[in-house]
C-alpha positions in Angstrom: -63.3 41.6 -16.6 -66.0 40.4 -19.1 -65.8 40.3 -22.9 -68.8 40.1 -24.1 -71.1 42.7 -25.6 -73.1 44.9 -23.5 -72.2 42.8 -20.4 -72.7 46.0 -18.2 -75.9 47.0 -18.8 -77.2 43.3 -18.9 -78.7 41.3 -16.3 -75.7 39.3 -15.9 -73.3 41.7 -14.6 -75.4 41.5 -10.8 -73.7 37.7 -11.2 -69.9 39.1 -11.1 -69.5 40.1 -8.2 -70.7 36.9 -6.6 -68.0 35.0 -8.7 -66.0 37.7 -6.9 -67.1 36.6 -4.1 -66.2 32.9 -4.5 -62.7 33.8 -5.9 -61.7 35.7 -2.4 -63.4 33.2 -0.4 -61.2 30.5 -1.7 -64.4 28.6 -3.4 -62.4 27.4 -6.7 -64.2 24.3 -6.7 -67.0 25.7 -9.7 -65.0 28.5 -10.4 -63.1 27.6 -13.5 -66.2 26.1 -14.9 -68.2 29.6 -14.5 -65.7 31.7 -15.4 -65.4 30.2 -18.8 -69.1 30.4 -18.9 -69.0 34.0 -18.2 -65.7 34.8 -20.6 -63.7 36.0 -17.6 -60.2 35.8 -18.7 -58.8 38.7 -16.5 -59.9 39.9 -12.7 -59.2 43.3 -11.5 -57.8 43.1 -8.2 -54.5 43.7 -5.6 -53.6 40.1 -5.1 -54.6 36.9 -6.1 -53.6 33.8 -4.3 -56.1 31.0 -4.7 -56.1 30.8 -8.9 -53.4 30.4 -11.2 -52.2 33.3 -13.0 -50.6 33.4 -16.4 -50.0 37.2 -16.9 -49.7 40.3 -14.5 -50.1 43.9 -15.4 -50.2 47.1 -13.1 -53.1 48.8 -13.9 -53.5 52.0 -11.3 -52.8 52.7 -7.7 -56.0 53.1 -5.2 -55.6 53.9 -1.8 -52.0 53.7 -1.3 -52.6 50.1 -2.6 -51.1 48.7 -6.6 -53.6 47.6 -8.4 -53.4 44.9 -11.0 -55.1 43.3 -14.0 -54.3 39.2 -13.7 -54.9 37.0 -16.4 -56.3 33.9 -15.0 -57.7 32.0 -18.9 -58.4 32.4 -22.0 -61.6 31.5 -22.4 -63.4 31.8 -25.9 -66.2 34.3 -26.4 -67.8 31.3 -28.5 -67.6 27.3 -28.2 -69.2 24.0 -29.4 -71.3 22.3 -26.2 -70.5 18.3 -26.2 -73.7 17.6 -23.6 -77.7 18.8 -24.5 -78.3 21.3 -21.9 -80.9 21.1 -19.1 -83.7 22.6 -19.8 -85.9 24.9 -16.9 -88.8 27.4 -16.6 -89.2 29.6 -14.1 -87.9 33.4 -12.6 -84.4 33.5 -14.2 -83.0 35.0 -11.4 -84.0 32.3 -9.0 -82.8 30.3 -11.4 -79.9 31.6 -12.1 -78.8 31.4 -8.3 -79.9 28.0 -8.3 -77.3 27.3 -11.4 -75.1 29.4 -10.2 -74.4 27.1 -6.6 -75.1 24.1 -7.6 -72.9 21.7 -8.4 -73.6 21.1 -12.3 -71.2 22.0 -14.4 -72.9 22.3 -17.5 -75.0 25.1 -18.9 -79.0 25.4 -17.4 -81.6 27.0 -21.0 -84.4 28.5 -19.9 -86.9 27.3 -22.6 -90.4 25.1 -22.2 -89.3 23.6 -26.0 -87.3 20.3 -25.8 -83.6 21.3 -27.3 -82.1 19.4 -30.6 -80.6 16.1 -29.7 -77.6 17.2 -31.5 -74.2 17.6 -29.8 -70.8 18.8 -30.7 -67.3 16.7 -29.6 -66.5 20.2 -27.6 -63.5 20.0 -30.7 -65.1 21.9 -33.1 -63.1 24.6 -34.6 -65.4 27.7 -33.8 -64.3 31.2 -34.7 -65.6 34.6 -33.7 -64.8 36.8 -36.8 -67.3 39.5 -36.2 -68.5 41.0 -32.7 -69.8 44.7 -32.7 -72.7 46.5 -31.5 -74.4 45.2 -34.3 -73.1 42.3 -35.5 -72.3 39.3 -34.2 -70.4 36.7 -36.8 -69.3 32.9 -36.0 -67.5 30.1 -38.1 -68.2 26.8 -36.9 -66.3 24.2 -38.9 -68.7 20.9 -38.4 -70.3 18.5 -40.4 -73.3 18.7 -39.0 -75.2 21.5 -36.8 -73.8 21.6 -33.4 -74.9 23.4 -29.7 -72.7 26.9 -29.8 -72.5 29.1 -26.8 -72.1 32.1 -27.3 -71.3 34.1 -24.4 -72.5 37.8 -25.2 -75.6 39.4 -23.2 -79.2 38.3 -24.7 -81.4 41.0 -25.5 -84.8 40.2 -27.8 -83.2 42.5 -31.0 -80.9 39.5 -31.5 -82.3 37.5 -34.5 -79.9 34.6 -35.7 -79.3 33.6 -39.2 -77.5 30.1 -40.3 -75.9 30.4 -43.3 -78.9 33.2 -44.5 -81.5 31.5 -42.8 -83.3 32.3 -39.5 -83.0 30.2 -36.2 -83.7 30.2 -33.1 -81.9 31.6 -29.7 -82.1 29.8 -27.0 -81.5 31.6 -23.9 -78.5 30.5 -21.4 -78.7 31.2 -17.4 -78.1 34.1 -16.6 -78.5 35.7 -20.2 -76.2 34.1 -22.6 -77.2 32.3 -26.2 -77.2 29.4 -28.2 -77.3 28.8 -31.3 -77.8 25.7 -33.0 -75.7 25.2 -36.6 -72.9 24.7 -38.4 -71.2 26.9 -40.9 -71.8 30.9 -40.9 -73.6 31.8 -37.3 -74.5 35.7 -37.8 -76.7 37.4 -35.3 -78.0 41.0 -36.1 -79.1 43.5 -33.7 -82.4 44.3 -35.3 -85.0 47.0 -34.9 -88.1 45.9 -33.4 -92.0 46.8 -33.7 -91.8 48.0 -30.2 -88.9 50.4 -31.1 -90.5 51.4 -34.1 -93.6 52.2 -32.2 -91.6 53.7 -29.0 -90.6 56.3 -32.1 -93.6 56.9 -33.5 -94.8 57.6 -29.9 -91.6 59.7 -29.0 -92.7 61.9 -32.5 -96.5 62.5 -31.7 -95.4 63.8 -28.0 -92.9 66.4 -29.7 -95.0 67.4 -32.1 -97.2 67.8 -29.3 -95.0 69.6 -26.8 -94.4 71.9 -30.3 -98.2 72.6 -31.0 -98.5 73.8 -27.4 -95.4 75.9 -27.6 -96.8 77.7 -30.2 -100.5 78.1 -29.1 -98.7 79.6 -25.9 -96.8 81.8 -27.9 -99.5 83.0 -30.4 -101.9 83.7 -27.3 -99.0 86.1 -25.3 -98.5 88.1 -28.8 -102.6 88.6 -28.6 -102.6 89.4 -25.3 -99.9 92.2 -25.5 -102.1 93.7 -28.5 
C-alpha cells in the first residue's frame, strides 16, 4: 500500500508488484531498503511470514479466505539522503530494473548534470506539513541545503520552490524527486504551456463541432421549405 501522491496512475506502480514478488518469494535481502524507497508501510495480503509485522488489521474476506492489511514500517514520505546519488542516463525502465535488482542500496537519478556535492547526516529533522493534489510542503531543519527525497510520483507540472525561490527536481528511479535545500521545500502542481495549448485546442474543435451543428441544422430547415 503506497502513500504517495498519484502513485496509481504513475509509472511506478508497474514496480509494486515485483516488490510483491520478492516479499512472497522470501527475497528480504533488498527489500527493507526498497520499501522505504517506495513509502510502503502496509501490504495487503492473507499472510505474511518472512517480514516483521508491527500491526494487523482485517480488512475483507475474498474467496473464503480473511484478508489483512499488515503494517510492516513506517517509512517517511520525505527524508534527508546522507550519500550523493549515482547518477545514469538512459530508458528509465531498463534502468529502473537494473536498480531495482541490483544490489545498491542507495537511490540511482536519472540526470546527465553532475548533482551538488552536498549531503545531509540522514538526521535531519524533515517534516511533510502539506501533501495534496496541488501542493506539496516540506520543513527541513538544516544548516545548510541538503539531498531530500521525496517519495511522491514525478510528473513535469511539479516546479519546486526553496524558501520562494525556484530549484531544480531531480528525478529518482523509477519516478520519485529530489530536491535540494534547506528550510521551506514547496512544490506546486502547475499549469503548463502544453496544457494551456491542449485547451486552446480542445476550444477550437468544439467550436468547430458547434459551427457544423448548426450549418447542418440551418441546411435541414431550407430543405424542408
Amino acid at each position: 500500500v503506497s502513500q504517495g501522491l498519484f502513485q496509481e496512475s504513475a509509472p511506478n506502480s508497474a514496480f509494486y508488484y515485483a516488490l510483491y514478488r520478492m516479499l512472497r518469494n522470501g527475497d528480504t535481502e533488498r527489500l527493507d531498503v526498497l520499501l522505504d524507497i517506495f513509502g510502503v508501510n502496509w501490504v495487503f495480503d492473507e499472510q505474511i511470514s518472512r517480514i516483521n509485522v508491527t500491526e494487523q488489521r482485517q480488512v475483507t474476506q475474498f474467496d473464503r479466505k480473511d484478508v489483512f492489511l499488515f503494517r510492516v514500517a513506517n517509512h517517511p514520505l520525505a527524508e534527508s539522503l546522507n550519500y550523493t546519488p549515482r547518477t545514469v542516463q538512459g530508458d528509465w525502465r531498463s534502468l529502473s530494473f537494473d536498480w531495482l535488482h541490483s544490489i545498491d542500496p542507495q537511490v540511482w537519478v536519472l540526470s546527465d548534470d553532475k548533482l551538488p556535492s552536498v549531503v545531509g547526516t540522514g538526521d535531519e529533522n524533515v517534516i511533510v506539513e502539506q501533501a495534496d493534489r496541488n501542493v506539496i510542503r516540506v520543513k527541513v531543519n538544516s544548516p545548510t541545503a541538503i539531498p531530500v527525497l521525496l517519495k511522491f510520483s514525478d510528473f513535469p507540472n511539479w516546479k519546486a520552490y526553496v524558501n520562494g525561490v525556484p530549484t531544480k527536481i531531480y528525478r529518482v528511479l523509477p519516478n520519485f524527486m529530489l530536491i535540494y535545500g534547506t528550510g521551506e521545500i514547496e512544490v506546486r502542481y502547475e499549469t503548463l504551456w502544453m496544457d494551456w495549448l491542449g485547451c486552446l485546442l480542445s476550444s477550437v474543435g468544439v467550436c468547430w463541432l458547434v459551427a457544423l451543428l448548426i450549418r447542418g441544422s440551418r441546411a435541414r430547415i431550407r430543405l424542408r421549405k
